[in-house]
C-alpha positions in Angstrom: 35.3 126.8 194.0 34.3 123.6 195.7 37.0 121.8 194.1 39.4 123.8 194.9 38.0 123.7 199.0 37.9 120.0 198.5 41.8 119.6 197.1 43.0 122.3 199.9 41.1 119.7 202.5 42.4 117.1 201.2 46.0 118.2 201.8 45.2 119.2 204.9 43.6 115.8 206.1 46.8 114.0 204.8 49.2 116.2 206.2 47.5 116.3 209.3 46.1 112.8 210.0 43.3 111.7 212.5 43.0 115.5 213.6 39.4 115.7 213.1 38.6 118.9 215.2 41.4 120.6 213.5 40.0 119.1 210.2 36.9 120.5 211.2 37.5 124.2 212.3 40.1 124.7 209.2 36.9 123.6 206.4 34.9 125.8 208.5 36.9 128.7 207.7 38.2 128.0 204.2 34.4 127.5 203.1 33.3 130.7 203.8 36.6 132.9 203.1 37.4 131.2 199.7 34.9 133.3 197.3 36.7 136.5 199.2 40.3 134.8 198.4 39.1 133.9 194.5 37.7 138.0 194.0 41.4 138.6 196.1 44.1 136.2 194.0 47.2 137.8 195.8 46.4 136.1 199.3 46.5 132.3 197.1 49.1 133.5 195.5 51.2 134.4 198.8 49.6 130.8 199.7 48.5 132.7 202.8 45.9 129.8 203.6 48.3 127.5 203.6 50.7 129.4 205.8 47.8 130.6 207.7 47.2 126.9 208.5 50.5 125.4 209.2 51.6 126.1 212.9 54.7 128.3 213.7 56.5 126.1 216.3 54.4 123.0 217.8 56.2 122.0 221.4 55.1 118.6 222.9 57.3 117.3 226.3 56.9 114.9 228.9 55.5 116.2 232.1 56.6 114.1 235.3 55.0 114.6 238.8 54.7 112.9 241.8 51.1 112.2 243.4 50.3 112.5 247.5 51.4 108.8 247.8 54.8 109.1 246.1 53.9 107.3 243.5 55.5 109.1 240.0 53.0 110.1 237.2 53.9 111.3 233.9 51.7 113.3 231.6 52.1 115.1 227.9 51.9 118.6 227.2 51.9 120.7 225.0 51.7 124.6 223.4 51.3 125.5 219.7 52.6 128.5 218.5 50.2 129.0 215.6 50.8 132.6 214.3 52.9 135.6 215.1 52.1 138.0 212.5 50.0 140.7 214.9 51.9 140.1 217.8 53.0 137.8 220.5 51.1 134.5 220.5 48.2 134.0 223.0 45.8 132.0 224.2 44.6 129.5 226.7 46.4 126.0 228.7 43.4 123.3 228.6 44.1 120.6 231.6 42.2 117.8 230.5 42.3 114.0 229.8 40.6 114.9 226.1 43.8 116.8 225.0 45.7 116.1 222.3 47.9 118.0 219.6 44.6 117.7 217.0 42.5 119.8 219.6 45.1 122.5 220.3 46.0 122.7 216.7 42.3 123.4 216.4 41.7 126.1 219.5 45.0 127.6 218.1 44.1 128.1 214.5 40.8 129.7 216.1 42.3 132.0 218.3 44.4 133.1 215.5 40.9 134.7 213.8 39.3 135.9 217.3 42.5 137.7 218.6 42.5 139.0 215.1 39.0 140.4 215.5 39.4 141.8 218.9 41.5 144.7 218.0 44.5 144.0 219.8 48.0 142.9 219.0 48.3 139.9 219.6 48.7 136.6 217.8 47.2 133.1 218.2 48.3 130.3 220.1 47.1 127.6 222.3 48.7 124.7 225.0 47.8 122.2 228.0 48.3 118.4 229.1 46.0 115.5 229.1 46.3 115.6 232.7 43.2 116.2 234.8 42.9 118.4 238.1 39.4 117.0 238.9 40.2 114.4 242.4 43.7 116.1 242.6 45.1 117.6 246.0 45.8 121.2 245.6 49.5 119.7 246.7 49.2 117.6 243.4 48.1 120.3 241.2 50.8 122.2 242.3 53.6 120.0 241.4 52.1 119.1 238.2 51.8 122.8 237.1 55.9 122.9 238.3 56.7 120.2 236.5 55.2 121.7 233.4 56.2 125.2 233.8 59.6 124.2 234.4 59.9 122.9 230.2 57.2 125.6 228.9 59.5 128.6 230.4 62.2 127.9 227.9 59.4 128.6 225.6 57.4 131.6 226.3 58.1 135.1 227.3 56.0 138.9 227.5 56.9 139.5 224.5 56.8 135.8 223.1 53.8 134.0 224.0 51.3 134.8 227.0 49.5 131.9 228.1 46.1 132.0 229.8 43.7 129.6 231.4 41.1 127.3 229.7 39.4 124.2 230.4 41.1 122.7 234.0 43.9 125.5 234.6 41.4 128.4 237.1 42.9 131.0 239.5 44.7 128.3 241.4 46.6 126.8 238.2 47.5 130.2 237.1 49.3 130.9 240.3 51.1 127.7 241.0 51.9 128.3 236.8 53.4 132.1 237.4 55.0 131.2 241.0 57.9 128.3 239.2 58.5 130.8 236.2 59.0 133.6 238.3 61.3 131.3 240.6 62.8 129.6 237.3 63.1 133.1 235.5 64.4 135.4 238.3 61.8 138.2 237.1 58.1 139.8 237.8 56.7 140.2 234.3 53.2 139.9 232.2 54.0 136.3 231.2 50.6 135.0 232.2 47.2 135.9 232.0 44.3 135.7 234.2 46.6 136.3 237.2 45.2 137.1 240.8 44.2 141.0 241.2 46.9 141.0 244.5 49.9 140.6 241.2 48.9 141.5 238.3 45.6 140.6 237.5 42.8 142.7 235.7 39.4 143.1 236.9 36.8 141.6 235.5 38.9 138.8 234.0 36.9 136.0 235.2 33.9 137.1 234.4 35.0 138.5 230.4 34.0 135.4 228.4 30.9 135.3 230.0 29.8 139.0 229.9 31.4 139.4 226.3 29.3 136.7 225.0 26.3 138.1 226.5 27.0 141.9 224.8 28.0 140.2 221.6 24.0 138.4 221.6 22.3 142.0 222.8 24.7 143.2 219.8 23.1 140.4 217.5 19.6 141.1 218.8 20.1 144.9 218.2 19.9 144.1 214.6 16.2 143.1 214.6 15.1 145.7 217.4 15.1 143.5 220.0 17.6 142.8 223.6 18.3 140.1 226.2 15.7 141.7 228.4 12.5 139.3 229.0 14.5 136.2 226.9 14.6 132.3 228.5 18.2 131.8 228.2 19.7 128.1 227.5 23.0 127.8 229.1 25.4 125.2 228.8 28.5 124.2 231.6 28.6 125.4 234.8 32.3 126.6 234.9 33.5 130.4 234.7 31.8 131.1 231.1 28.5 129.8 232.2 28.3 131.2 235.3 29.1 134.7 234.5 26.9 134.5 231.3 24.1 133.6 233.4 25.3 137.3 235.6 25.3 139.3 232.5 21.9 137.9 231.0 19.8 138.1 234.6 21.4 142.0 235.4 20.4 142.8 231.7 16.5 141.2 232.2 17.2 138.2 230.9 16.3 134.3 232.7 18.7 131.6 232.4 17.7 128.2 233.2 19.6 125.8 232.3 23.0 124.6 233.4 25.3 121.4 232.8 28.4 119.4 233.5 29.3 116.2 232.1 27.0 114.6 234.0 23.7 115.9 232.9 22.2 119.4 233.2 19.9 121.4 235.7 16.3 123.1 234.3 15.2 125.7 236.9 11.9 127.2 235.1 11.9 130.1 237.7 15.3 130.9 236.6 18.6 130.6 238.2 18.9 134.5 240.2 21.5 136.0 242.2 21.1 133.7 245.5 21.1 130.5 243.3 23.8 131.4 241.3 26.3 132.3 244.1 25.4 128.6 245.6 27.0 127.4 241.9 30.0 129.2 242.3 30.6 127.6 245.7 29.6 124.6 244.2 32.1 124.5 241.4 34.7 126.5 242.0 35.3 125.5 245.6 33.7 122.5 246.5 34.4 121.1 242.8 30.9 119.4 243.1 28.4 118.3 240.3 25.6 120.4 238.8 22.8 118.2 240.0 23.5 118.7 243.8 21.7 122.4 242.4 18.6 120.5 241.7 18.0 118.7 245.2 19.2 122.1 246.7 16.2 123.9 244.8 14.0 121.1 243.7 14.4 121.3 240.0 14.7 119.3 237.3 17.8 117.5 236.7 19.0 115.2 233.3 21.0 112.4 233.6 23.7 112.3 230.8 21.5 114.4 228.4 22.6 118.5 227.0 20.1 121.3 227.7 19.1 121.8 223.8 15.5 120.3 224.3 14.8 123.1 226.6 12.1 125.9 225.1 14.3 129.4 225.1 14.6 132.2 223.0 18.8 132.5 223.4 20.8 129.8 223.4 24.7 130.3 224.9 26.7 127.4 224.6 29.7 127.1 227.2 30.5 123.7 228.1 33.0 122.4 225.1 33.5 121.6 221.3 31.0 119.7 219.3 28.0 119.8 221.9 25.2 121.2 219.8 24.7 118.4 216.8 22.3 118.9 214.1 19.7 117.3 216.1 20.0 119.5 218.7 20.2 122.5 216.3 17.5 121.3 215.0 15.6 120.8 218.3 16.5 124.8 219.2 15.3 126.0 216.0 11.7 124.1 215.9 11.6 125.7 219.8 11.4 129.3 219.1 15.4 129.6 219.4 16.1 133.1 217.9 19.9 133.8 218.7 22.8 132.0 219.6 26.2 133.2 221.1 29.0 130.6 221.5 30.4 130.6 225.1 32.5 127.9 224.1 35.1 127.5 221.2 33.3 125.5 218.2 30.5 123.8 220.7 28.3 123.6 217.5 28.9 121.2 214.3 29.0 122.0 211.0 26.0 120.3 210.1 24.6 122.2 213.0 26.0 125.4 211.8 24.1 124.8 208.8 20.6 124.4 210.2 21.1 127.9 212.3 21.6 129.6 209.1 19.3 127.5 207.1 17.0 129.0 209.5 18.1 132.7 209.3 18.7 132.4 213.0 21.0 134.7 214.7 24.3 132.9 215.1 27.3 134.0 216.4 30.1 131.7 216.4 32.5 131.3 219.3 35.9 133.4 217.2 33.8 136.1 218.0 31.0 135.7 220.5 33.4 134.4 223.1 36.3 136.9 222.0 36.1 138.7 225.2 37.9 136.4 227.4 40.9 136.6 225.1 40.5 140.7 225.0 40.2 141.5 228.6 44.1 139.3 228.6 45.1 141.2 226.5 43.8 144.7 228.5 45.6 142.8 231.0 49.2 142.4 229.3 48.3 146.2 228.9 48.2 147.1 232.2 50.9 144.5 233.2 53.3 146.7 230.2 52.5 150.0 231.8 52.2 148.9 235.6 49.0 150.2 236.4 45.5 148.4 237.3 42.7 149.9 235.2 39.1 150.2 237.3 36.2 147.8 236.9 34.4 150.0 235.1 36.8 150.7 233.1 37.6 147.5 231.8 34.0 146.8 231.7 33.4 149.8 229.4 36.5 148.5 227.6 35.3 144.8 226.7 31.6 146.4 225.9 33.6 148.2 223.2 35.7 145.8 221.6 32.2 143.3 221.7 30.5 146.0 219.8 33.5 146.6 217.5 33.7 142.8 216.9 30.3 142.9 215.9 30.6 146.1 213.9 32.9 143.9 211.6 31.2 140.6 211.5 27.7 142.9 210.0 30.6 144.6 207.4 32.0 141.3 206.1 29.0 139.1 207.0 25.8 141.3 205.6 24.0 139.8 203.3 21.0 141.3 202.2 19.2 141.8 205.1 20.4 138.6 207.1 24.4 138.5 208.8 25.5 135.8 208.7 28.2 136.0 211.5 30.7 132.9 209.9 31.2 134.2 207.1 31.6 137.9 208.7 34.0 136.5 211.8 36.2 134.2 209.2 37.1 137.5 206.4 37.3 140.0 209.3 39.7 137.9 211.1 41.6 136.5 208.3 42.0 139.8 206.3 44.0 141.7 209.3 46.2 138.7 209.5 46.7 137.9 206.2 47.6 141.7 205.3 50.0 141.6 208.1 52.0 138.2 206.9 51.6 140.0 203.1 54.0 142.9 204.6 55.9 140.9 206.2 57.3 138.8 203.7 58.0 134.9 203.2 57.6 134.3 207.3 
């Protein structure tokens, strides 16, 4: 088996050169599916994994602006179509100076698997630009998101692909995104997600990542008799995920106290509560400030260029980005009582990592499905878009609870192993068979 993981990698690392993340998140999942595939032989005989792996369409185009001062920028972006089979591709637009095609080939091929698992039709893409809204004039983000609506139009539709936002593209973004295709387009339709609630938004929107990953970790915890209520939560970022998994874990009994930007993180022992969290939310999503102007606000702790994973906790929810828990900081979680972790995040933890929170027997569930909620409440929002109608915040609430439930339901049926789950191995078949099945009845597409 391993040598037949190592030749498919190897094709895969040749074909797709100096993509290391994508690299990463593809032996990831063929690990842990491939003894399924061997007991199944028709999916390598389809050569499903290697469809399953090779992108639909990739688009890359050149994104010119103008700044304040007149002075002409131009910037690269980008949207990967990944995979089709269950419906119309979907997923986020990253704005950030890290992007490039190896990253999005990698949040693509994940989404593929977590809108797989969420129940919903939808299919698996992913997009953005290395350009970076942090310092920018709401005039400049503006006519960046223009300029790059004005190519990406000719490439997605309702029915085609639905972007969302992701790292750098918020509520602002979104709306300067939907105003030029509506004004390139000539038509008021679901082509974007995460929309204002005044056209076309869904409630709870914002705060689904966060809140999902939270029910998916009281869903883990379930398992051994045990809920969020009374834990010291870790949290990492201090954008949308983090902040509204710090709201889900204190209204369920939990204490969060820890959060993070690039710059270092935050460690609030009493616990970050309702008055202290609504000062981050001002922080960040207003004044676009940094996470330690929180600790001379409340005279906490604050680290300097350092992650939170040294911090004692009992949950750990990772939020900030890819690649931020190493195997030293696995390891640091596990010797400090660390009993669950959700992924905020998409792949924040390594593979080496990975392998000390099972190693351990830990509760681990990995961001495909921990962090699925984001990417279902779009797609209750495409449903409401579709049909016209704006669902209450309960309802979608109730909704998301539901599918988190239902995403653990099949992690535990594909994952169960004895009596440990182990959630990789659960997320990757679950995902994978729905799709695969799918692209079996649909012949050589």
């Amino acid at each position: 088996m391993s040598k037949r993981i190592e030749s498919f990698m190897k094709k895969i690392i040749e074909k797709n050169p100096g993509e290391t993340e994508f690299h990463q998140a593809v032996r990831e999942v063929i690990e842990s599916i491939m003894p399924f595939l061997e007991k199944n032989p028709k999916y390598l005989e389809a050569k499903i994994p290697e469809k399953i792996v090779e992108p639909e369409r990739v688009i890359m185009f050149r994104v010119p602006w103008m700044d304040d001062k007149a002075e002409i920028h131009v910037n690269r972006g980008y949207r990967i179509e990944m995979n089709s089979a269950i419906g119309p591709y979907k997923g986020g637009l990253r704005f950030h100076p890290t992007v490039n095609l190896g990253i999005l080939k990698f949040l693509a091929f994940e989404q593929v698997f977590k809108n797989s698992l969420t129940t919903l039709p939808m299919g698996g893409g992913k997009g953005g630009s290395d350009f970076d809204p942090k310092g920018k004039s709401d005039n400049e983000v503006m006519r960046f998101c223009q300029s790059f609506m004005t190519e990406l139009s000719r490439h997605i539709g309702p029915n085609t692909d639905v972007p969302a936002g992701d790292i750098g593209v918020g509520a602002r973004e979104i709306g300067y995104l939907f105003g030029q295709y509506k004004r390139l387009r000539n038509e008021f339709t679901g082509v974007l997600t995460g929309k204002g609630i005044n056209w076309g938004g869904s409630l709870i929107r914002p705060e689904a990542t966060g809140y999902g990953a939270v029910y998916f970790a009281e869903e883990m915890l379930k398992t051994r008799n045990d809920s969020i209520k009374g834990k010291i939560c870790a949290v990492s970022g201090s954008g949308n995920v983090a902040q509204y998994t710090v709201e889900k874990v204190t209204g369920l009994g939990g204490k969060a106290v820890t959060l993070s930007d690039s710059g270092g993180y935050i460690y609030d022992e009493k616990g970050i509560n309702e008055k202290k969290l609504a000062f981050v939310k001002e922080l960040k999503n207003v004044k676009r400030g940094r996470i330690k102007e929180y600790a001379k606000e409340f005279n906490c702790k604050y680290f300097e260029n350092q992650r939170p994973w040294a911090v004692k906790c009992d949950v750990a929810f990772p939020s900030a980005t890819q690649n931020e828990i190493s195997e030293s900081d696995a390891t640091k979680l596990v010797k400090s009582g660390c009993i669950c972790v959700a992924e905020g995040a998409n792949m924040p933890t390594t593979q080496e990592g990975i392998k000390i929170f099972l190693k351990a027997k830990i509760l681990y569930g990995p961001g495909k499905a921990a962090n699925a909620g984001g990417v279902a409440v779009s797609g209750l929002e495409m449903s409401q878009n579709s049909e016209r109608i704006s669902w209450t915040r309960e309802e979608v609430d109730s909704r998301l609870r539901n599918i988190m439930i239902a995403i653990h339901a099949t992690c535990v049926k594909y994952g169960k192993e004895g009596k440990y789950i182990d959630y990789v191995k659960g997320a990757n078949i679950g995902g994978f068979i729905k799709v695969a099945d799918t692209m079996l009845d649909q012949g050589l597409v």
